[in-house]
Each structure stands twice: as structure tokens, then as C-alpha cells.
N, C-alpha and C positions, 0 to 999 in steps of 0.2 A: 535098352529095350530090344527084344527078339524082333528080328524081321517079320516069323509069324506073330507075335503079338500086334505089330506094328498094322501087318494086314487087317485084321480081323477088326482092330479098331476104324481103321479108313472103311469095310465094309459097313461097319453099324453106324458112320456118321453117311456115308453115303446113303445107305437105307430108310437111314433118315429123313435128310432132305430130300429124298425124291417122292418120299409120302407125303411130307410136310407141301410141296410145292403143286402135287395130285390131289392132295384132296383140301387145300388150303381154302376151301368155302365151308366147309365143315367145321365142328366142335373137336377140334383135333385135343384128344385126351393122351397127356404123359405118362399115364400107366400104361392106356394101350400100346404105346411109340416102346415103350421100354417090355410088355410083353412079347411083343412081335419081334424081339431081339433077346429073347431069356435074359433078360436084365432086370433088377430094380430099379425103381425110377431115380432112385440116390446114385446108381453105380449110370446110369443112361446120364443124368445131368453130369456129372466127372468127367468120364469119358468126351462127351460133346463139347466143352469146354477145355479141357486140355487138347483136343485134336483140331478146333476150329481156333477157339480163345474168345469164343463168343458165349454166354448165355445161352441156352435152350429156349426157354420160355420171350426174351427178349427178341431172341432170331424167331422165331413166329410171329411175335407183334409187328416186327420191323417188315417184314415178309407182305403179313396182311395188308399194311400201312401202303408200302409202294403200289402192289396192287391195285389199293383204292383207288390213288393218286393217278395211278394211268387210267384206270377206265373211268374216272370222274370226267375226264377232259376226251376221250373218246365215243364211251354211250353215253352222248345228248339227250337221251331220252328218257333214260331209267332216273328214277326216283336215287334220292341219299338213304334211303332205307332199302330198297334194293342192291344199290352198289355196296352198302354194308356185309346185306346177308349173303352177294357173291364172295366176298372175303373173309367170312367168318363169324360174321359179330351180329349177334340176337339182338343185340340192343341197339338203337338208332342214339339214343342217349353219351354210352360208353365210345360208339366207333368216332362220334363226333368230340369227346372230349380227347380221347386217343389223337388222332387228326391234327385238331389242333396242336397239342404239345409237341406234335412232331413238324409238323409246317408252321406253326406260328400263324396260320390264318385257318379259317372254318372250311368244311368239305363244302359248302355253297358259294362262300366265294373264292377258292380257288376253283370251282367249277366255269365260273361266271370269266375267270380271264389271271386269275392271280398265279395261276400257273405259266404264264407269260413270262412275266420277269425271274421266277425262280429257271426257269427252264435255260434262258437266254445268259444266265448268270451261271449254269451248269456248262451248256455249250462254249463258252469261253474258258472255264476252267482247262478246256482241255488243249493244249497248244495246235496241234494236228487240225481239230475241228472248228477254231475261230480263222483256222488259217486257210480253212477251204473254201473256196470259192463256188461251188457247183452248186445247184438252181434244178431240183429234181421235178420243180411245177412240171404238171402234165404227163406225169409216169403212170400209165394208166396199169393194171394188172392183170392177168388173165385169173377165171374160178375156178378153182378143182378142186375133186374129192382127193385128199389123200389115200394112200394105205399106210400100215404100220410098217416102222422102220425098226429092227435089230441094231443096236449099235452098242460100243465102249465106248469108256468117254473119261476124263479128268475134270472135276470142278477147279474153278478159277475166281478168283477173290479178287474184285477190281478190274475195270474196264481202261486199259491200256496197252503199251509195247510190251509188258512183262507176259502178256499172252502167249508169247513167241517159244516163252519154255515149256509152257502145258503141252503147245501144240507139238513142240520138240520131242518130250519124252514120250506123246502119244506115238508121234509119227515110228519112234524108236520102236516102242513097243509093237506096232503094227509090220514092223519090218521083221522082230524076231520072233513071232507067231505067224510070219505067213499069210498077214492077208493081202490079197489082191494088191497092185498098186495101185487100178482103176477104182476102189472100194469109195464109198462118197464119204467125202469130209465135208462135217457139220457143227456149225458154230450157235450155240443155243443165248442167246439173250434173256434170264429170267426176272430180269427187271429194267424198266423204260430207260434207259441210258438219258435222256433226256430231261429229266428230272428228278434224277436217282443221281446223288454223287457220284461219279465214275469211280473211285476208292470201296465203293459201296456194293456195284457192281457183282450180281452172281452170272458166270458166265461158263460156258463149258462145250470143251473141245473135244467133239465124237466122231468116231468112224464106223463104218456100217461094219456088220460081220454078221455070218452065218452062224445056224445055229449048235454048231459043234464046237464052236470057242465059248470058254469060260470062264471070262477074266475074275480077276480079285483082287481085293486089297485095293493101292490109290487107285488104278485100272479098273470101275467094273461097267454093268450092262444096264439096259432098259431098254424097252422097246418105246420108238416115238410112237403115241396113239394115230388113227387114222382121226382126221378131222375136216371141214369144210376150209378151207383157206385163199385167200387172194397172196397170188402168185406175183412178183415182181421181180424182172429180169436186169441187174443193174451191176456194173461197170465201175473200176476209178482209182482213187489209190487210200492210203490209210489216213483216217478224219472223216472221207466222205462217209462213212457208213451212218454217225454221225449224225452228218445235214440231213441225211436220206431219213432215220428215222423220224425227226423231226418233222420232213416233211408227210410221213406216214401218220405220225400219230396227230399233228396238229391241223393238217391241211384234210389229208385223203380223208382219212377214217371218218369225220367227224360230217362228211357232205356226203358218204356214200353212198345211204341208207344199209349199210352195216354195224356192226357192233363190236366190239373185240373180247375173245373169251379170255380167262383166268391162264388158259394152257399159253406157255411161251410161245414168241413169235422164233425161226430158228433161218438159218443160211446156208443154203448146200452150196460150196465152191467149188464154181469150174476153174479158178488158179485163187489160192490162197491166200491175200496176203501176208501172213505171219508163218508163210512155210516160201515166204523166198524173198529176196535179196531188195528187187522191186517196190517194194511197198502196193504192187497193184493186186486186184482182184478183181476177178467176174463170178458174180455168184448169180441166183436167186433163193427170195426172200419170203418165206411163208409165213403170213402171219393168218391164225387162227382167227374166224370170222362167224358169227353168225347173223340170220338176215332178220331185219329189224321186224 
């Protein structure tokens, strides 16, 4: 296959998933996805599947699924029919038999606490994160508005040490296009590591840029939206990030009187882990929030 072929196809799955992941409370239709990329929907499913090796139609169910799954255990307060129709599903009937066949228990009671043991049984899988010790009780966050961010970025398949190549070839690329050294690296989280099999993991490693760069192909762009977010300033080495969200998503969030939106929570680093030797970082951690 052609280099540009090669690009042009990493464009349209990129295009993709970044629609699929924006407007993923939506009736996200296949001819449109394959419109908006002069495709047929025959030649859009091929394509997505040969470049990912996943399913189309399956990568949105699976999508919606995890979603659910985190804000079930986050807004306490919303209805199973509302946290439905935040990830797509008209029907309370379908998101609920959906749900199940993917958890093995119902969206009420893993709401109720069964996402407990699924979670603590995630957290060990990972050698790094059962081995960490840190104790984030009491990380309190500061509020702020965002503005939108410009940035490149590589999608990454699995939440692990194999991070370290995405952020490699990114780092590459940012070095033979000239951007800044001080440019902010941004690490996006698009599904709960904590109850999402870390194999499963959509994850992706961005740098900011101005707007006269135009990447393409595995390299491209988005702008992060501006949004309300709790801000968390935090420290440590690779695993904690980890404990950290666990204690975000199971402890913070859920006593805040906040809510957590559909848009990924993301990490700006002030030192990297997965761009040095260390294993440490100091980031902060924005996670999209709205007030109940």
C-alpha cells in the first residue's frame, strides 16, 4: 500500500472516531459518517475495519457502553433513561439489555455498587496500579472555564507502557515540524480506565499547535472544546494515574454535587511520564464537569 493511500485511510478512521466520540449521545447514522468522508457506507465499513480490525457498528456500541458505565457510577442523580439518552440510546428498554450482555449485570445494579468489584478486578489487572500505594483522599480541585486547545495527536489502543511509542513518534513528529519544545503535551483518556479493561483503552497523545500546522494521515488535528472542568494538580510515578482516577471517579465526583460530561476527562504534563526514563509525572487533570 502507498504511503498516501496509507494516509488518507488513517484520516477517515481518524474522522471518524472523533465524530463518533463528539457527538456519541446522538443517533449517529452510517451513511452520514461515510458521507462526510465521500465514501459508501460498504467502502467506510472496509476501510474501518482493515485500519482498526474492529467492527464499525460494534466500536459505537462498545463506545456507548463504557460511557454509560462511567457516568452510571458518577451522576447519582440522573435517571437509567437519561444516562441512556446521554449515550445514544432512545430506548431504555435496548440500552438496558445492551448493558447487560456487556456487564453481565443490569445498569441499576451496577449503579447501586456492582461496579465495585468489576473495577477493583480491573485495577489489579494492571501490575503498575495494584502495586501502588498512593492514597489521593483529599485532592481537592480547583474550577475553571476552559478555552479551546489546537492540537495533533495519535490514537492509542490500550491503556499501558506501550504508550511510550505513540508518544515517541508524536514527540518525533513535533520535533521535525518545529513545534515549540515548551508546546503542552496532552494525554486524553476516552474511556474510565477503571472499569474499562485497560486492553480496551482508547487513549491518545496530543500536542498543542498553532494554526498554520496541518498534519495528516496517523498525525492529525482537533481542537479540545472549551468546557467547565475541575482542575486537579497531581504528582507521582506510572500506576498512580491509576489510583488517582479511581479515586476521581468513585470517591470525588460522586459527593461533589457535580456531574461528569460525555467529553473526555484529558492531562496536560508538566514532565511526562512516558517521555522519560523516570517513570514520574506531574501533570494536571481536567475533567469535564457540569453543576448538578
Amino acid at each position: 500500500m502507498k504511503r498516501e493511500t496509507k494516509n488518507q485511510r488513517a484520516d477517515i478512521v481518524n474522522s471518524v472516531l472523533s465524530y463518533i466520540y463528539l457527538y456519541i449521545d446522538t443517533d449517529l447514522n452510517v451513511a452520514e459518517l461515510a458521507h462526510m468522508n465521500a465514501l459508501s457506507p460498504h467502502h467506510l465499513h472496509r476501510i474501518f475495519k482493515e485500519e482498526t480490525g474492529r467492527n464499525l457498528f460494534e466500536t459505537i456500541k462498545s463506545i456507548r457502553l463504557q460511557k454509560a458505565a462511567s457516568l452510571l457510577l458518577t451522576n447519582k442523580y440522573a435517571t437509567i433513561s437519561q444516562i441512556a439518552r446521554m449515550c445514544g440510546y432512545s430506548s431504555q428498554t435496548s440500552f438496558i439489555k445492551a448493558f447487560k450482555e456487556r456487564f453481565d449485570t443490569t445498569p441499576k445494579v451496577w449503579k447501586n455498587g456492582a461496579y465495585l468489584l468489576y473495577s477493583k478486578k480491573n485495577i489489579e489487572s494492571s501490575k503498575s496500579a495494584s502495586a501502588s500505594n498512593r492514597d489521593f483522599a483529599g485532592t481537592i480541585p480547583k474550577i475553571v472555564k476552559t478555552s479551546p486547545i489546537r492540537a495533533a495527536y495519535i490514537r492509542h489502543s490500550g491503556y499501558d507502557i506501550s504508550i511510550k511509542n505513540s508518544w515517541n513518534r508524536l514527540y518525533a513528529w513535533s520535533l521535525e515540524n518545529g513545534i515549540p519544545e515548551n508546546a503542552r503535551q496532552i494525554g486524553f483518556h476516552h474511556d474510565n480506565p477503571t472499569i474499562t479493561p485497560l486492553s480496551e483503552c482508547a487513549y491518545i497523545a496530543a500536542i498543542e499547535i498553532d494554526k498554520d500546522i496541518q498534519p495528516h494521515g496517523t498525525v492529525a488535528y482537533f481542537e479540545i472544546p472549551a468546557s467547565l472542568c475541575a482542575v486537579f494538580s497531581i504528582s507521582g510515578k506510572y500506576g498512580d494515574v491509576l489510583r488517582f482516577m479511581q479515586y476521581v471517579y468513585q470517591i470525588w465526583l460522586p459527593g461533589s454535587g457535580f456531574e461528569a460530561k460525555t467529553l473526555p476527562p484529558y492531562a496536560i504534563y508538566r514532565k511526562n511520564h512516558f517521555l522519560n526514563e523516570t517513570g514520574e509525572f506531574d501533570l494536571e487533570f481536567y475533567l469535564p464537569i457540569s453543576v448538578l
